[in-house]
N, C-alpha and C positions, 0 to 999 in steps of 0.2 A: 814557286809561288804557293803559297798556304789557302786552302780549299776555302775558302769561307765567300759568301755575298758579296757584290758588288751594291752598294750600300747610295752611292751619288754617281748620276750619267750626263755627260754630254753627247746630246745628241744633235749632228750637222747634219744642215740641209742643202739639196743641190739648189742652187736656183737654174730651172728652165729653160728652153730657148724659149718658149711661149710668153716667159716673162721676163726675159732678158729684150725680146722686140717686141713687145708690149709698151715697153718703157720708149724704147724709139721710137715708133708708131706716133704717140705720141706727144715725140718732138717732129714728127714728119721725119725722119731717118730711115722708117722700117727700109728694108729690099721687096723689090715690088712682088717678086716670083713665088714670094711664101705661102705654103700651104697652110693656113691658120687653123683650120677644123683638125688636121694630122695634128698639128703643134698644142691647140688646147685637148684635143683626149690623149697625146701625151701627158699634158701637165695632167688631168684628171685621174690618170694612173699612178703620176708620181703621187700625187698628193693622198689619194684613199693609201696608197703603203704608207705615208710618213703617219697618216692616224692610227690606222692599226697597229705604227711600234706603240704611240702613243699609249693607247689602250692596254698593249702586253704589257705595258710598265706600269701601270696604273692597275691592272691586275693581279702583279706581283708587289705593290706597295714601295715602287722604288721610285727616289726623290732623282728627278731629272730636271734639266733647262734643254732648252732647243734657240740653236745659231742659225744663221743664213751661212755657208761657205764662203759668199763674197768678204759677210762681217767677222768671222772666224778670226780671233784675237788669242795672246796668249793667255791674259785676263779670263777667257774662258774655258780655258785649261783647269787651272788654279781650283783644287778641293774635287775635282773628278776622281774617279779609280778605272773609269771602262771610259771609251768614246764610240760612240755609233758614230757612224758616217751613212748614210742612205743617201743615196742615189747612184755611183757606178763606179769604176776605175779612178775616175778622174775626182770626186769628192773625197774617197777614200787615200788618195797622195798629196790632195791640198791639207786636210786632216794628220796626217802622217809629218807633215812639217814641222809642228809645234809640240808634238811628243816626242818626251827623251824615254829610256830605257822604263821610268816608273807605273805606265802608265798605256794598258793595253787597248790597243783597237780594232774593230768590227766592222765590216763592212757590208751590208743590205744590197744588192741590187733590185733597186724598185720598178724597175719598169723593164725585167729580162724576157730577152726572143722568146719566141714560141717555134717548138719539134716543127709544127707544120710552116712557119716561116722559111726552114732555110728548102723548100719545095717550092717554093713561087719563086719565078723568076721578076722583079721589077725596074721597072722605068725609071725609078728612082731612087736614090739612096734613100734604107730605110731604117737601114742595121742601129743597133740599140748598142749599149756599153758589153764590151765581154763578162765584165763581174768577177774578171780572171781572180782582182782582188778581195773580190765578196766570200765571205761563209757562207751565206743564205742568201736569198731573195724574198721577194713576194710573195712564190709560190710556196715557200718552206719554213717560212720564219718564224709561223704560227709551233711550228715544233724544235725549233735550233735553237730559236730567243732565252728559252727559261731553259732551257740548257746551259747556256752559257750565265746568266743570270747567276745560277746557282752552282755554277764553277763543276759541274759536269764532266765540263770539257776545260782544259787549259789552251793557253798562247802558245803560239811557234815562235821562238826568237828567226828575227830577219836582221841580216847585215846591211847595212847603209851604205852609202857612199860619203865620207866627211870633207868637204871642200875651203880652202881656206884662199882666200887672193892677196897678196902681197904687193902695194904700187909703192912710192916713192913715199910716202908720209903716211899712209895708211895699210890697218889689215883686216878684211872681211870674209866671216868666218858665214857661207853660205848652209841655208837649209839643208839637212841629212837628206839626200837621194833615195828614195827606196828601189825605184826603178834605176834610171840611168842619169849619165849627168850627158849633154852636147857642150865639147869646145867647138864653135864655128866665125868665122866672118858673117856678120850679119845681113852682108848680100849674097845670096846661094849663089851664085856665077862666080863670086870671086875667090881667089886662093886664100887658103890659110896657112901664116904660117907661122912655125913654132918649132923650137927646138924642147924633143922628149928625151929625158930622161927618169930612170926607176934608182928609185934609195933604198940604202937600208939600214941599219941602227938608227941614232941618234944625238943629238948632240957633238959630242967631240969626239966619238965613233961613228958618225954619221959618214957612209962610203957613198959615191954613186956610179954603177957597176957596170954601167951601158947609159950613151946617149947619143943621137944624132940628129940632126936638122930633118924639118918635114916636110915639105908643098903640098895641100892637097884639098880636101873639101872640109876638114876638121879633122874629128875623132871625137868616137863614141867610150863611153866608161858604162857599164853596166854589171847589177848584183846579180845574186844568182836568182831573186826573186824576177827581176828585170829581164834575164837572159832568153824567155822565151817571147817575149813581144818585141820591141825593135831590135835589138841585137840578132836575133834569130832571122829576123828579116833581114837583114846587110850581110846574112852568111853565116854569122858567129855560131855558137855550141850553145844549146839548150843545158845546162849547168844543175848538179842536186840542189833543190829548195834552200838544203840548210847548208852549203858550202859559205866559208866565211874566205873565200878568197874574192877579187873583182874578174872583172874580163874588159878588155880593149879593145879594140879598132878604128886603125885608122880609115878615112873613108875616100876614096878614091886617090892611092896615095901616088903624087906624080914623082916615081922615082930615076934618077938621070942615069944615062948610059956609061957600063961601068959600076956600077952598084946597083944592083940587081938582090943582092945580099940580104940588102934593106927591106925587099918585097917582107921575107920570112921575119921580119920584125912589126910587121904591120899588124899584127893579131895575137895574143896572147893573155896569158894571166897574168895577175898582182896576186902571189902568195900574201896570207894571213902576216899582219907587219912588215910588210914593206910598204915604199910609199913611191906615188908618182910625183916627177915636177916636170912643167912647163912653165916655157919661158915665152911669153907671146910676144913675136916678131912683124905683127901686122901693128896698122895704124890701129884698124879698129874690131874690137870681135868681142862676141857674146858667148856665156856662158845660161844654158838651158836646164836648169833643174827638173825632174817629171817631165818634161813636155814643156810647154810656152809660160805655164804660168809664174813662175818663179824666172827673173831672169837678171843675170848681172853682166854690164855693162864691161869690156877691156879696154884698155889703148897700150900702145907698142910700150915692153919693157916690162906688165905685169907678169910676177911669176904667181903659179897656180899649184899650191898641191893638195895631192889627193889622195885619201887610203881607207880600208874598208874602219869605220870606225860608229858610234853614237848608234846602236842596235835598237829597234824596237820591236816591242813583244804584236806579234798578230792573230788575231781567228783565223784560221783557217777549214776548208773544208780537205777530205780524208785523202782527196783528190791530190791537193796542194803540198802536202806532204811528205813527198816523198820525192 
């Protein structure tokens, strides 16, 4: 990518829990338990950081608009070159849905822990967003921002997850993944099940070179960007940043006596061009893009496939890179 300005920014905002049951509150909704004074100097945090990018972009003469995450359309994409995303992990993957490969994005954590936080023990949950996917935060952005601004620093290409569903009269081609994708039954107690299989060519070379029936709690897909948050936690292998291969597992796979074989199949990679399919064998079961927000609905007979594809360019920090 050619050094020069980033010239027009979108800039996405998280919306709050403080305003998210704000809005309940008054339908009479809220939950009663809330700690409101914790939840508005939350918001108060987030908000003095969404000024201050404000301000750094208004200092450096650079033409921006600002979205709500909820409202986040492709429409305002359209004429961008950078996207901010401020607020945490989760703004910056809802953000990551709507860019293809042209079009690089940032992510702010505005409201990150404090050194002497993780020293107190508390009564309550109080923990803030990791930032795992931020370049900068609050504390530092006053110095990262016109860095990157000014093309200082370049994007790390990140490999996605490209998901595609197949049913009987239709086909839907779901959000790029940056993190992970979940295949599950949408009641945790119940089985899932599905027959996996791994591709490879295409077309009228298209082989499939392994597959077997599944029973189990789902199965996880994750990039290498992914590999150190949920995957990491079910077991998996923390993966190089910039590996453009996937990783799987299956999750609590119930496998029958007599084939035991199959255990050593439960876990593994998707080399660069190969592709997953699944065949969904339940009545009813969900597909989880990022986490909850993105979600597509199955019923018995869709087949699912899957393979690292639709890469986007990231900030990252010196950390993340390697």
């Amino acid at each position: 990518m050619a050094r020069v300005g980033f010239r027009r920014l979108l800039v996405v905002v998280k919306q709050t829990p403080y305003e998210m049951y704000s809005q309940l509150k008054a339908q009479g909704k809220a939950p009663l338990a809330l700690r409101w004074e914790r939840l508005k100097n939350r918001y108060m945090i987030h908000r003095e950081c969404v000024a201050n990018v404000q301000n750094i972009l208004e200092q450096h003469s650079v033409r921006y608009s600002v979205v709500g995450r909820e409202e986040l359309d492709r429409q305002h994409i359209s004429g961008a070159d950078l996207v901010l995303a401020v607020g945490g992990d989760g703004t910056v993957l809802s953000a990551s849905h709507f860019l293809d490969d042209s079009t690089p994005l940032l992510g702010i954590n505005s409201d990150p822990g404090k050194e002497e936080d993780k020293q107190v023990i508390k009564k309550a949950d109080e923990r803030r967003s990791f930032g795992a996917l931020c370049m900068c935060s609050a504390d530092n952005m006053h110095e990262i921002l016109p860095r990157v601004l000014h093309r200082e620093v370049e994007p790390s290409y990140r490999t996605r997850i490209q998901t595609v569903i197949r049913s009987t009269f239709t086909e839907t081609k779901l959000p790029p993944a940056l993190n992970d994708i979940l295949v599950a039954h949408p009641i945790p107690a119940a089985v899932s099940r599905f027959r996996l299989g791994f591709l490879n060519g295409s077309g009228l070379e298209e082989m499939e070179h392994f597959s077997f029936n599944v029973w189990s709690s789902g199965i996880w897909f994750s990039t290498a960007t992914g590999s150190s948050a949920v995957m990491r936690a079910a077991g998996g292998e923390v993966m190089e940043p910039l590996s453009r291969e996937l990783q799987y597992m299956v999750r609590e796979h119930l496998v029958e006596e007599g084939m035991d074989h199959l255990r050593d199949e439960s876990h593994g990679m998707v080399s660069e061009g190969s592709r997953v399919r699944i065949r969904w064998n339940s009545q009813f079961g969900n597909i989880y893009v990022d986490g909850a927000h993105a979600v597509h609905k199955l019923q018995l007979g869709d087949e699912i496939e899957l393979n690292a594809g639709s890469p986007l360019w990231l900030f990252c920090s010196d950390k993340q890179r390697f």
